[in-house]
C-alpha positions in Angstrom: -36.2 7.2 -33.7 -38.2 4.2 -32.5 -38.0 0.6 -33.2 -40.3 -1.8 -33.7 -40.4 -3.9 -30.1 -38.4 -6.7 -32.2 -35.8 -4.9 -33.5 -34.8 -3.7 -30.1 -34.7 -6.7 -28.6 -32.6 -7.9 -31.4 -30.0 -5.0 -31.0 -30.1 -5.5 -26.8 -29.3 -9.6 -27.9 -26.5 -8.2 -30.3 -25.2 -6.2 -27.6 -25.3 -8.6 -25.0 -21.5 -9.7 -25.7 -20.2 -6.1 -25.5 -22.2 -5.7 -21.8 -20.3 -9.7 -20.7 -17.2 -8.5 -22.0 -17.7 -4.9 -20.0 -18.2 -6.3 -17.1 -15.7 -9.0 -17.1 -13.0 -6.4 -17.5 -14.7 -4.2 -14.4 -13.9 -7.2 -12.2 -10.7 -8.4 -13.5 -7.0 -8.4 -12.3 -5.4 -5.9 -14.5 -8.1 -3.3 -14.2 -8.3 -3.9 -10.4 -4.7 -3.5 -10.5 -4.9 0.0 -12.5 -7.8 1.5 -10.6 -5.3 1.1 -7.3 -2.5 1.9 -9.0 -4.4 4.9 -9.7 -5.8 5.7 -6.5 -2.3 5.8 -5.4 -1.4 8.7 -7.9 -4.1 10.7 -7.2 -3.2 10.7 -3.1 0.6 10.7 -3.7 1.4 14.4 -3.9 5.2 13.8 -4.0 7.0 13.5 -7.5 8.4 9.3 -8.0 11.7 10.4 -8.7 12.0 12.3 -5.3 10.6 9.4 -3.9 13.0 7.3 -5.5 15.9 9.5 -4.3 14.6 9.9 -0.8 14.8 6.4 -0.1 18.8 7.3 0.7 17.5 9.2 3.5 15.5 6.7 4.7 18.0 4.0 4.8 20.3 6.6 7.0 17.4 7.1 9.2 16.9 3.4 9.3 20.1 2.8 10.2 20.5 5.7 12.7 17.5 3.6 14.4 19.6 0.0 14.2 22.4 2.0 16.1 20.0 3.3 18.8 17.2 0.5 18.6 16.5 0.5 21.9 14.9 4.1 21.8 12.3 2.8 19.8 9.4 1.0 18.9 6.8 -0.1 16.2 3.9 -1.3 15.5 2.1 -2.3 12.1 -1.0 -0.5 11.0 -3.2 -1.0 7.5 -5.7 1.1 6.2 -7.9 2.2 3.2 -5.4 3.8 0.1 -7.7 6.9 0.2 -9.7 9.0 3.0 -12.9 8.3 1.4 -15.1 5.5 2.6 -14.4 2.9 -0.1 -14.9 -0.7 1.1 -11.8 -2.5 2.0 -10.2 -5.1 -0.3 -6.9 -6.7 -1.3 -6.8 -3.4 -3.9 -7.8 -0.8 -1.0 -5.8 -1.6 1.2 -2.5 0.2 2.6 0.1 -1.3 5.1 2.8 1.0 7.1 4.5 1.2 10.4 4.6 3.7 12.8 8.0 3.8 14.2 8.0 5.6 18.0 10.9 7.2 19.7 10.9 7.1 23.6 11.1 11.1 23.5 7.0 10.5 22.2 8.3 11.5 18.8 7.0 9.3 15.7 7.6 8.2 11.6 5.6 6.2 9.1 7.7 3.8 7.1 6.0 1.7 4.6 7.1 0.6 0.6 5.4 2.8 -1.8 5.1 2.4 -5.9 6.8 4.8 -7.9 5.0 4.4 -11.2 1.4 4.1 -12.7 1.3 0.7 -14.4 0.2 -2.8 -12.7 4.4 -2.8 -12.1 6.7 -0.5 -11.7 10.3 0.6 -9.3 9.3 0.5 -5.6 10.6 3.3 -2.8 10.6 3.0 1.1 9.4 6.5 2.5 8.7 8.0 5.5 6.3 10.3 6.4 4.3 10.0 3.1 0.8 12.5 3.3 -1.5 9.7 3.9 -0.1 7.4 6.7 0.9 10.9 8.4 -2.9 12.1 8.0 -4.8 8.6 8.4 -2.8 7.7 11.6 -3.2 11.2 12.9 -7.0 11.1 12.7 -6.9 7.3 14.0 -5.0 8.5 17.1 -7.6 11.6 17.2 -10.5 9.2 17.0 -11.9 9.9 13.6 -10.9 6.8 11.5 -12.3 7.9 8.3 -9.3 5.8 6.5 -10.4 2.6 8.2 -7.2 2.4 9.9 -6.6 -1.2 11.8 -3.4 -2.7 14.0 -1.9 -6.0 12.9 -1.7 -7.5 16.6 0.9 -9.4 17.7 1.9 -11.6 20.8 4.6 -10.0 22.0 5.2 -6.8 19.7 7.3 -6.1 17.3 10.9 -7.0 17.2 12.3 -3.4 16.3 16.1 -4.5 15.5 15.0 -7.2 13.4 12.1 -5.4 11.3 14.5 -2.6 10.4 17.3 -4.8 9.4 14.6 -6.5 7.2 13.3 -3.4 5.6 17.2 -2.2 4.7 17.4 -5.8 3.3 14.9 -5.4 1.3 16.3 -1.8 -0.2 19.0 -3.6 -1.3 17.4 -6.2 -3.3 15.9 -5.7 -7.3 12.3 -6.3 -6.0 9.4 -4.1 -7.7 6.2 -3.6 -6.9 3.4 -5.2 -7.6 0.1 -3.5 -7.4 -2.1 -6.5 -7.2 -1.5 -8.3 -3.7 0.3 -11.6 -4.5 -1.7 -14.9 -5.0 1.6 -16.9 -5.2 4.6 -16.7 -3.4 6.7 -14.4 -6.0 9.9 -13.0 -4.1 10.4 -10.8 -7.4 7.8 -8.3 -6.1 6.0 -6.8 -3.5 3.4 -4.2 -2.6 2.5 -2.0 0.1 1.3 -5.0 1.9 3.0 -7.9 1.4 6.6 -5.7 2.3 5.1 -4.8 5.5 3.9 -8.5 6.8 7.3 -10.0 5.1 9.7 -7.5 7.0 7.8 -7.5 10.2 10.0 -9.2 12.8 7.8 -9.9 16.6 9.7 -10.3 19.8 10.2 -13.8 21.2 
């Protein structure tokens, strides 16, 4: 049916509100939050409770490492939360280490969520589908994640960074989606648990 020229632009003015509101809720926290939160459950093909679970292994593993630190090495990567060329933000963005044993051998280790809302119970995992498959294409030269190194002077202290991590296991921190705009040592996410556990040499 068509309106008179008037009454349209009376219903557009009438619905002016409704297309404010719309897009105030596109751009804001929470639903920023929830889209990554998303994201993450869409890549993560392993089941939260396993994940949850595993994260006894990895603090064996970890320690294994503490007893034999001077085998290894790390260094601190981030990179988009998906393989698809998405522009990176404080919502797309992934942190993880790579942890490398003199034999050429190496693991992932970063924090993951284990839950779909804007908080939820956090796991450390290793290996995990997409650090394994975005550092192995960086290393391969095809950095379709939009994988980057966190430099530091004098590399990373590998003692100290695990020790932090197993610290960190054993506190009643959750994560966080959303990276933190105020210090908040009640959560973490993928990123911040990286950049607070990373330890560099003197």
């Amino acid at each position: 049916m068509n309106l008179p020229s008037g009454k349209r632009i009376f219903i557009l003015i009438l619905m002016l509100p409704v297309f404010i509101l719309f897009f105030l809720l596109l751009v804001s926290g929470p639903f920023r939050a929830f889209l990554h939160a998303y994201g993450i459950v869409l890549v993560t093909k392993f089941d939260n409770n396993s994940t949850i679970e595993n994260e006894k292994k990895v603090i064996l593993s970890l320690k294994d490492i503490i007893q034999n630190h001077s085998d290894y090495s790390m260094r601190a990567f981030n990179r988009t939360v998906i393989s698809y060329k998405v522009r990176k933000t404080s919502e797309t963005t992934h942190s993880f280490f790579v942890i490398y044993k003199t034999d050429g051998t190496y693991n992932t280790l970063s924090y993951s969520a284990t839950g779909k809302l804007a908080t939820s119970k956090g796991a450390w995992a290793m290996d995990t589908e997409g650090d394994i498959s975005s550092y192995t294409d960086y290393s391969e030269g095809n950095n379709r994640w939009d994988v980057e190194e966190y430099i530091t002077k004098n590399g990373i202290n590998t003692l100290l960074t695990i020790n932090n991590v197993l610290a960190k296991t054993q506190s009643d921190i959750k994560y966080f989606f959303r990276a933190k705009v105020n210090k908040n040592d009640k959560y973490d996410n993928c990123n911040t648990a990286v950049l607070e556990t990373l330890s560099e040499n003197n």
